[in-house]
N, C-alpha and C positions, 0 to 999 in steps of 0.2 A: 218677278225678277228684282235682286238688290242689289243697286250698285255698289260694285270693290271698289274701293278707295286705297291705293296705295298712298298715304297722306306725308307730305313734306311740310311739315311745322316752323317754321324760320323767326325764330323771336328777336328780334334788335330791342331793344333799349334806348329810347331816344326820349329824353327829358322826364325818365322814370318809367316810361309806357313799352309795352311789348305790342308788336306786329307782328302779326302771323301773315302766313305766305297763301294764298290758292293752295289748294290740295292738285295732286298732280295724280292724272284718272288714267289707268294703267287698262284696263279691261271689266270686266262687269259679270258679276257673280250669280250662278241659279241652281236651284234644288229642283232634283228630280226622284220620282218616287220609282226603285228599281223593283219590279215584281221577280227577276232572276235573283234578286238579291235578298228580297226581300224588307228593305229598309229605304230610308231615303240615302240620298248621293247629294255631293254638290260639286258643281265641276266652275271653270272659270273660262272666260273667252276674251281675246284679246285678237281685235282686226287690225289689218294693216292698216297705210295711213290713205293708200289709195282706196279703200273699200266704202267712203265716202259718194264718192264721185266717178268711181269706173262702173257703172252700175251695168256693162257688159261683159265683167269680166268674174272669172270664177278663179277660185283660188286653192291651190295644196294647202292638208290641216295637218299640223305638228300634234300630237297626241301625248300630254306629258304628264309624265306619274310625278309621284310628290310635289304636288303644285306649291303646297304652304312655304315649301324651301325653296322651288325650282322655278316658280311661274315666276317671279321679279328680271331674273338674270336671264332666263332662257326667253323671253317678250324685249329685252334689251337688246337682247346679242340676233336674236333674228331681224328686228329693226335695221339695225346698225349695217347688218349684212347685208341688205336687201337693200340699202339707201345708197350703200358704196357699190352696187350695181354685183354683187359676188354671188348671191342670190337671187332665186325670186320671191317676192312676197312671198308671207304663208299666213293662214292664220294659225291662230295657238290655242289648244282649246287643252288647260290643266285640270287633271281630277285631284281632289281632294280625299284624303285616308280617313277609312275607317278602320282598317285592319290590316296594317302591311303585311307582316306575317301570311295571313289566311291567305291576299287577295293576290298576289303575289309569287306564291311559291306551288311548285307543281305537285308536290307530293308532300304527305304527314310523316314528315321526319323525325324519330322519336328525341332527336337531340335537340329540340323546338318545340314549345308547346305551340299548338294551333294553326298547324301549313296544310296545304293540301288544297286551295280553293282557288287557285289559277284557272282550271277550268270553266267556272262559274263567274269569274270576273272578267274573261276573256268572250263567254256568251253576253256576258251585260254591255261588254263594248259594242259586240257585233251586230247583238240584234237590240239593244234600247239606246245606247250615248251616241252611237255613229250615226242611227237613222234621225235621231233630233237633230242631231248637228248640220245636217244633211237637207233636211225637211225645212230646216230654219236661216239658213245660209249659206252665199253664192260659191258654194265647194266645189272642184273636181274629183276625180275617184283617184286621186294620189294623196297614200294617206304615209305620215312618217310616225313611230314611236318611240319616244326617249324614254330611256329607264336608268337610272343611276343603285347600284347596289343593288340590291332588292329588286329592284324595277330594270335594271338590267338582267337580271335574270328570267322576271318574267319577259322581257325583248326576245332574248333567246329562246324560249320555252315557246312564246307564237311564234317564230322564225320555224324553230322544228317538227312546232305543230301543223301543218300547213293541210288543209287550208285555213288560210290569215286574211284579215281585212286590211291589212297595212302590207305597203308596198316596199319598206324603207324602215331600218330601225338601225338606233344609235344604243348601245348596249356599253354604258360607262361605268368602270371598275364594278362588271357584274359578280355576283354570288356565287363563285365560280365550288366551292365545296360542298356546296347545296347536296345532303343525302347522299353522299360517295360520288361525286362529279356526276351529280344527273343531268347538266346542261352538256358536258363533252360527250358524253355517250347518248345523249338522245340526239342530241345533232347529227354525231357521227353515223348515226344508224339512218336518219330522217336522210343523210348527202348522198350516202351509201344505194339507198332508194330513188337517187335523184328529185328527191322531193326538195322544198328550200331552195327553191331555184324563182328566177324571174325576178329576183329581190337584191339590194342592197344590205350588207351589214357595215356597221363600225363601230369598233370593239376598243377598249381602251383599258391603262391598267395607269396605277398611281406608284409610289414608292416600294411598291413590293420587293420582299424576299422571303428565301424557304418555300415555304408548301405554296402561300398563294403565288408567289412567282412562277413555279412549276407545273401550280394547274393552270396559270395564263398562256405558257409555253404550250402546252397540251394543247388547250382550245387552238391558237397557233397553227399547231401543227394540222389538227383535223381540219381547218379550212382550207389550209393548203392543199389538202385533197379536195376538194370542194371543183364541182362540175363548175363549165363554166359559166352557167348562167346567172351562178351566184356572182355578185360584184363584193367585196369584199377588201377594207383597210382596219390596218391595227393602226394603233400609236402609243407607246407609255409618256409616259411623265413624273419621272424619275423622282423629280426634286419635289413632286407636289405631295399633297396627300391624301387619304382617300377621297375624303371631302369636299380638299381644294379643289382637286384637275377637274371638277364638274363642269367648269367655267369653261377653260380652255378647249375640253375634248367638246365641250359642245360646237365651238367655234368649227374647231378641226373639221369634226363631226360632218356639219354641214358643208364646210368648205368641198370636201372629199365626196359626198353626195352628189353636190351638185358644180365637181370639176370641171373648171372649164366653161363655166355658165358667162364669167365677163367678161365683155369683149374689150381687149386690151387697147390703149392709143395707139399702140405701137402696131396695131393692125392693120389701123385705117386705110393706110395707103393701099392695101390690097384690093379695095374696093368694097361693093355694096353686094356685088355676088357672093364673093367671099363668105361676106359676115353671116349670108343667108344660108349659104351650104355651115358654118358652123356652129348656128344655131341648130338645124337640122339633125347635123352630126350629135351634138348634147342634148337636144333631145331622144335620140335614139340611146345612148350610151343608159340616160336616167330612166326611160321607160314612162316617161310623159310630154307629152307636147308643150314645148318651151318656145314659143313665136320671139320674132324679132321683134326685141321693146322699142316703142313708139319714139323713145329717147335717143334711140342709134338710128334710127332713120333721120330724126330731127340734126344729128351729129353729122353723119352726112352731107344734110342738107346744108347748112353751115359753113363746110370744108368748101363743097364747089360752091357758094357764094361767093366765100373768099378767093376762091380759085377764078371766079371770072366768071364759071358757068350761072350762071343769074336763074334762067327760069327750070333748070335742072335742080338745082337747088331750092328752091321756093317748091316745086312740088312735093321733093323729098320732107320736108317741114312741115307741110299741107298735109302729107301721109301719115305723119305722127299726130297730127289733130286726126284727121280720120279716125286712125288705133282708139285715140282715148281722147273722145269729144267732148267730155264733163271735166277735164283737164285746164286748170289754170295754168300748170305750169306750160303745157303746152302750144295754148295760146300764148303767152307769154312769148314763147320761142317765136310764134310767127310774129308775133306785134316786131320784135326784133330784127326779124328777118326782114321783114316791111322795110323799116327804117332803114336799114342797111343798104336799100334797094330807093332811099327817099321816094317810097312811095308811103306818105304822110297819111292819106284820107284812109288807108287799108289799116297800116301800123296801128290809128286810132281805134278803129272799131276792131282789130282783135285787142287791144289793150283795156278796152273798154267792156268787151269779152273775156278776158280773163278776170279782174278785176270784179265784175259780176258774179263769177262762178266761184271768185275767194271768199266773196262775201259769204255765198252762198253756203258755202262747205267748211268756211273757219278755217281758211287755211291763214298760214301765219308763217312771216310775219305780215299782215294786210299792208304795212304802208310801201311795202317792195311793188307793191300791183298797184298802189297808188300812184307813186315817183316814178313807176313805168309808164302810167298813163300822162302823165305831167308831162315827161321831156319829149315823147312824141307828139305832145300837141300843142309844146311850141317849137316844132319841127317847120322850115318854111311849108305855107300850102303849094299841092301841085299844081 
């Protein structure tokens, strides 16, 4: 295994001399030998930030083609998403090109030298990179695929092909002219069958006009027929360009997947039932079990502290430690909750408890669980 190093170099000049910065470690890089391929592969993995310390929890794997371009932005924007609560974690596991062209496209178009090996790239996922990734970490069977161009076409081409090991594909400013529109009409035929079903799509176009705007209309139009088991959003992005909207429609992308996943302030009031029936509900709608994060129960518990209800609240709190027991932040929530309750000797020993578990795990910044433990213990004793 060789560590990726995404490296951020920062030189200042301070009395003639340059400083360089820590390197900032994005995921972590391995070669695998593919006998369906016949060569080696390298792919790239990037865990969330709880995959640490929730050592009970499993997690959805994002599956991204053109890593070399894609893995930076696409490990950023799932972060970002999953932190602002819009998401849930995933991990990200990018493969690296050896031959877009070949690996990529479903059939040897004579307008293209060297297509035709989707098939065989599509068996190397299912039966050699899935079951590594699988054998090797805390995954569920919800798998998503993003393909941009090229790799948006092969999204579509597994989509049609079904049976597929990915449950969910992001398919952005796909190859939509691919050998006389072979993505629209093998769809169309695969819908037609009711096959392609059980699944998520989201499809996206950039600055198009002419032909590719007409074959994105087309695609369009055949999902519209599309049974309803297929879940399915467009979106263009007019002003972008092909290249650009990758960013954005990834964002979309997810957002749209996984609709509805965060639970708004403007809920709360509804209560704790509520939040549990609409978890439930987004769970059903995405086709995987989405439980109530430890973080809304702790929210909760919180509201009735403040509301008065005291030991109502301190268990709700207590129940977000239960979710996620190797959680600092979550001790943290109780050590606070403690305090709030000037129960001084408890507040300590979960502060003292979280603080341990920062240690433990790097989380950061460390002196926030330090100054947590500080001011509850110079809280008056009970």
């Amino acid at each position: 295994m060789i560590a990726r190093i995404a490296a951020l170099l920062l030189f200042v000049c301070l009395a003639g001399r340059a400083v360089a910065a820590d390197p900032v470690v994005i995921g972590q890089t391995h070669r695998t030998h593919s006998t369906v391929l016949s060569e080696e592969r390298t792919y790239r993995v990037h865990l969330p930030p709880s995959y640490r310390w929730a050592e009970n929890r499993r997690y959805p794997v994002l599956y991204l083609l053109d890593a070399p371009s894609q893995f930076a932005p696409v490990t950023a924007t799932v972060d970002y998403l999953s932190d602002s609560g819009e998401i849930p974690e995933l991990i990200v596991v990018g493969i690296d090109n050896t031959s877009r062209m070949r690996d990529f496209t479903p059939t040897d178009w004579e307008a293209w030298v060297g297509g035709g090996g989707a098939s065989r790239f599509k068996q190397f996922l299912a039966a050699e990179l899935i079951p590594t990734i699988e054998a090797n970490l805390r995954t569920n069977d919800f798998r998503v695929l993003h393909g941009h161009s090229l790799g948006g076409l092969f999204a579509l081409y597994c989509l049609a092909g079904e049976p597929s090991p990915f449950r969910a594909y992001l398919a952005l400013a796909p190859s939509l002219d691919w050998d006389g529109n072979w993505p629209q009409h093998a769809l169309e035929k695969s819908l037609a069958a009711n096959k392609a079903t059980n699944a998520f799509l989201y499809v996206a176009r950039a600055d198009d006009s002419g032909r590719p705007l007409a074959d994105y209309d087309a695609l369009v139009g055949v999902l519209k027929k599309a049974p309803k088991g297929l879940r399915w959003n467009e979106r263009a992005f007019p002003d972008e360009t092909h290249r650009g909207m990758s960013l954005l429609a990834t964002i979309d992308g997810l957002r749209r997947l996984y609709d509805g996943y965060r639970y708004h302030p403007d809920l709360m009031p509804k209560g704790l039932a509520y939040a549990e029936k609409h978890y439930a509900d987004v769970s059903k709608t995405v086709g995987t079990a989405l439980p109530v994060p430890g973080e809304v129960y702790a929210d909760f518990g919180e509201e009735a502290i403040g509301a008065g209800r005291k030991e109502e609240g301190l268990a709700l709190v207590r129940r977000g430690v239960d979710i996620d027991p190797q959680s600092p932040g979550a001790w943290d929530r109780l050590a606070r909750a403690y305090a709030s309750l000037d129960r001084r000797d408890d507040a300590v020993r979960a502060a003292e408890r979280a603080l341990e578990l920062a240690n433990r795990y790097e989380e950061t910044p460390l002196s926030y669980y330090v100054d947590r433990l500080k001011r509850v213990q110079a809280m008056p004793s009970n």
